[in-house]
N, C-alpha and C positions, 0 to 999 in steps of 0.2 A: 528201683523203688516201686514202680508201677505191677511188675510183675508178681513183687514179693508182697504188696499190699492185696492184690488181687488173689493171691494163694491165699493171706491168710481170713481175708474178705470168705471165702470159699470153705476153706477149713471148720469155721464159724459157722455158717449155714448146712453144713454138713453132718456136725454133729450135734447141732440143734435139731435138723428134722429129723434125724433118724432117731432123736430120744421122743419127740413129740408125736411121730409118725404110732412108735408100739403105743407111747400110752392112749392115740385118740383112737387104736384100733381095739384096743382092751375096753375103752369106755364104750366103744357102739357095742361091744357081744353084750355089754352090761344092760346099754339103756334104749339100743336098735332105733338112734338117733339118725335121719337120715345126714342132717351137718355133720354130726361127728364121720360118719362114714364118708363125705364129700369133701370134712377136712382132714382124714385119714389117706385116702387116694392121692388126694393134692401134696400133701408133705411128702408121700413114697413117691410121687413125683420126683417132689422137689429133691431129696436127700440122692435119688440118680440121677439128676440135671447137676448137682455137685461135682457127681463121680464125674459126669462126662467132659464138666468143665477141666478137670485136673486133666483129665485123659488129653484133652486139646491140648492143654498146656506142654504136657510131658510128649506127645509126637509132633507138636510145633519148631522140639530141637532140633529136630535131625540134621544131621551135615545134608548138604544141599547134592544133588547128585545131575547126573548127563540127562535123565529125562524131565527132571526138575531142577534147573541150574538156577531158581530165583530163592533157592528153598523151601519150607514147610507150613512156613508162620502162620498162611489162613487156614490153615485146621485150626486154628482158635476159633475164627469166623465160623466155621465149618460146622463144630462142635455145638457152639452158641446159635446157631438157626437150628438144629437139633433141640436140643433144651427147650426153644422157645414155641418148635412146633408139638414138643411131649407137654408145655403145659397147657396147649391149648388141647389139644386131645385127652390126654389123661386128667389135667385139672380142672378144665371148664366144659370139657363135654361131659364128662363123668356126671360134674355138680347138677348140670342140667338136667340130664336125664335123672338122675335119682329124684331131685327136688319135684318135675314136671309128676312123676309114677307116685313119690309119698302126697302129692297135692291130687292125683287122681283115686287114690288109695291111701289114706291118713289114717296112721295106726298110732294108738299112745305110746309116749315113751313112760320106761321103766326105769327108777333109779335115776332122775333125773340131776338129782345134785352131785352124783358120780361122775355129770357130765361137765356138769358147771366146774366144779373143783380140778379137771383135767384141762378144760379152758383155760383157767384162769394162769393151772402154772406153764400151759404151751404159750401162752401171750406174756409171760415173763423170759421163756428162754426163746423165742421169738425176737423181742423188742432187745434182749444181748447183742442176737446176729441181725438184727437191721441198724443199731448202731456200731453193729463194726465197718459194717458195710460203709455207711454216713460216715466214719474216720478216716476208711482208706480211700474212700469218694474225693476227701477234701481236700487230699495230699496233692492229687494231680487234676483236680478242674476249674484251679484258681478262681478267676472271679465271674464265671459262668453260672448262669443260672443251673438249678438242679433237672430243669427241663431241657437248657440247652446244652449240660454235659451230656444228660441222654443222647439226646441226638448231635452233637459232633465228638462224641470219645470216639477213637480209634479204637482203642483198647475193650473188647466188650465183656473181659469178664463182671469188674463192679457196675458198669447200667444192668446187665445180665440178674446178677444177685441182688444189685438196690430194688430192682422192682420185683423179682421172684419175693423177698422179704416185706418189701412195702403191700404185695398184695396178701400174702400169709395172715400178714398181720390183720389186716383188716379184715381177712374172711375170718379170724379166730372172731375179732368181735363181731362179726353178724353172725357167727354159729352162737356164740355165748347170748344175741339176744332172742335168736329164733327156743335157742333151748330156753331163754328165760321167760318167753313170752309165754310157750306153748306151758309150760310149769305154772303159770301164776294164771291164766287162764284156762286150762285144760284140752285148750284147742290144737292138737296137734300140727295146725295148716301153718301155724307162725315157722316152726322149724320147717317145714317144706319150702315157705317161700323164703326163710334162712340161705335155704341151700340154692335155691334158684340166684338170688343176690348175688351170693360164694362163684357161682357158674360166671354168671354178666359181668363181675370184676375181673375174673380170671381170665374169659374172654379177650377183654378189653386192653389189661396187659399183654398178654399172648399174641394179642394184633401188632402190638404198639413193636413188640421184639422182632416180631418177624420182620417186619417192614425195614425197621433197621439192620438187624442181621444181614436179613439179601441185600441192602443197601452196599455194607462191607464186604460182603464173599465177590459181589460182581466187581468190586473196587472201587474205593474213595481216593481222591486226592486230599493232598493238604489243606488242611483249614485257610481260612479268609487270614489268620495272622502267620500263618507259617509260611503263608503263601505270598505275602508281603515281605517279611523277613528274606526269607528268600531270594527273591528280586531286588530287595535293597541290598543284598551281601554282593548279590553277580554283579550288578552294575555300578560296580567301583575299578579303584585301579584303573587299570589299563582297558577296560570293557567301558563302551561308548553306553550299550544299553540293552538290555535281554529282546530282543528281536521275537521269541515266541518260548514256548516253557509251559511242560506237561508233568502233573507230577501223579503218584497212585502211591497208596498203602499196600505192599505184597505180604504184608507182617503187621501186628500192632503196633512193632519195634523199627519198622524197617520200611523206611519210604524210598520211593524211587522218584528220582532228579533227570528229566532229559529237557535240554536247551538251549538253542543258541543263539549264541550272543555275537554282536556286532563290535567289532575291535576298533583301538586307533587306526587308523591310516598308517602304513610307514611303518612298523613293527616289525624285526626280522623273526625269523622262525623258534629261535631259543626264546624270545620275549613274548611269542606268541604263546606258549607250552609255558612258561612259566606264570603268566596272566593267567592262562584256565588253573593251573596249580591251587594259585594261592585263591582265585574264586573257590576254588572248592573247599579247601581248607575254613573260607571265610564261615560258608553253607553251615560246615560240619560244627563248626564251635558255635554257631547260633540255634541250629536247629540238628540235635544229635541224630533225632531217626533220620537223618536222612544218610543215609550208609553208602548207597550205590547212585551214583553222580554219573552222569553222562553230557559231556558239553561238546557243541561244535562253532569253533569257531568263525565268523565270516566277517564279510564287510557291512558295511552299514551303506547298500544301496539307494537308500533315500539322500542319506547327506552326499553322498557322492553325484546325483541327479541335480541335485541343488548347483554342486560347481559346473 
């Protein structure tokens, strides 16, 4: 569900920016707007930050092999700190410098309700792909704030595209007010410092992604409830009580399980292997990423110190 919401999350911002991207590049040769051209860059950004997200997705299958035995999964990570470091260079360094150069060189625009009229329908097919994003967000970050699925999704393609779209959007409206200002007043400096705004939001998202990104590629463990869950499943049955337990995301999909656990006393060896069995089975039906399980069994040398 997650995967498939995240394609079509993806799909959606893909072929929005690559429609809004020609027409806001049609609108600058019209009205030599520097927003239009800061929010033309940003959207060809944005519509290959798409491609690369599918690319992750599509060589995150691969069957797992001898110099990669955990397989592929963080080329999604991979992909997604990619993305977030092209929008910080192609979308908010671009903004800036074009913004800093038309503010130290302020030319009029020409044709400027060509520009207005290309805004207004990039911020219609915009606000399509930031509410798909918002649908397939909702499916899997339960009752989490929209701040705190940011930062604890495993999964990064939807924070990936909630905020590439959450910040589009808002730079279309400060292009629409820089153009609108600079129109109703004559002063070309409002669209300059349009574009400079455009820059310092994209900035600011592009910080926010990276830090998460490299957060995921060097590896996450399981969340504070998974990581609960967890512990509550081992330490049943036959298991006295999880002694120590390290877990990591090697995949969006696919967590790893290593821990061990402290047994009854008195356990013969088939009840031992069958104890860690069905712990694991427990793990798997509460918490599905967890694929690859590693348990060792031992004694619980504190109660044993106590007799």
């Amino acid at each position: 569900m997650a995967a498939n919401g995240g394609t079509k999350a993806i799909l959606a911002a893909l072929f929005a920016n690559a429609g809004i991207a020609t027409a806001k590049f049609v609108g600058f040769l019209i009205t030599g707007s520097s927003s239009m051209l800061a929010e033309s860059v940003h959207s060809v950004a944005d519509t290959s930050n798409q491609g690369l997200l599918l690319l992750g997705q599509k060589t995150s299958q691969r069957k797992a092999t001898k110099e990669h035995p955990f397989g592929f999964g963080r080329d999604r990570y991979f992909y997604s700190f990619i993305v977030a470091l092209m929008l910080f260079t192609l979308g908010a360094a671009f903004a800036l410098y074009e913004g800093i150069h038309k503010l130290q060189e302020p030319e009029a625009l020409t044709s400027p309700m060509v520009a207005v009229v290309i805004l207004v329908v990039a911020i219609g097919l915009e606000t399509y792909s930031f509410y798909t994003a918002i649908v397939e967000s909702k499916k899997i970050k339960g009752d989490a704030s929209w701040w705190g699925f940011i930062r604890q999704s495993r999964t990064p393609e939807l924070p990936v595209v909630l905020l590439e779209d959450a910040g589009a959007l808002f730079g279309l409206v400060l292009a629409l007010f820089g153009v609108g200002l600079s129109t109703i007043t004559g002063d070309p400096v409002f669209d300059a410092l349009g574009t400079i705004c455009i820059g310092v939001l994209l900035g600011v998202i592009a910080i926010i992604l990276i830090i998460e990104m490299k957060s995921l590629l060097i590896g996450e463990g399981a969340t504070d409830t998974e990581l609960r869950t967890i512990e509550d499943e081992l330490a049943a049955g036959k298991v006295e009580r999880v002694i120590h337990i390290r877990t990591q995301y090697i995949g969006p999909d696919e967590l790893l399980v290593a821990a061990k656990l402290a047994m009854r006393p008195g356990l013969e060896l088939a009840e031992v292997a069958q104890a860690i069995d069905d712990a694991e089975q427990r793990v798997r039906g509460k918490v599905p990423a967890a694929r690859l399980i590693y348990l060792e069994p031992d004694l619980d040398r504190n109660l044993a110190n106590r007799h």
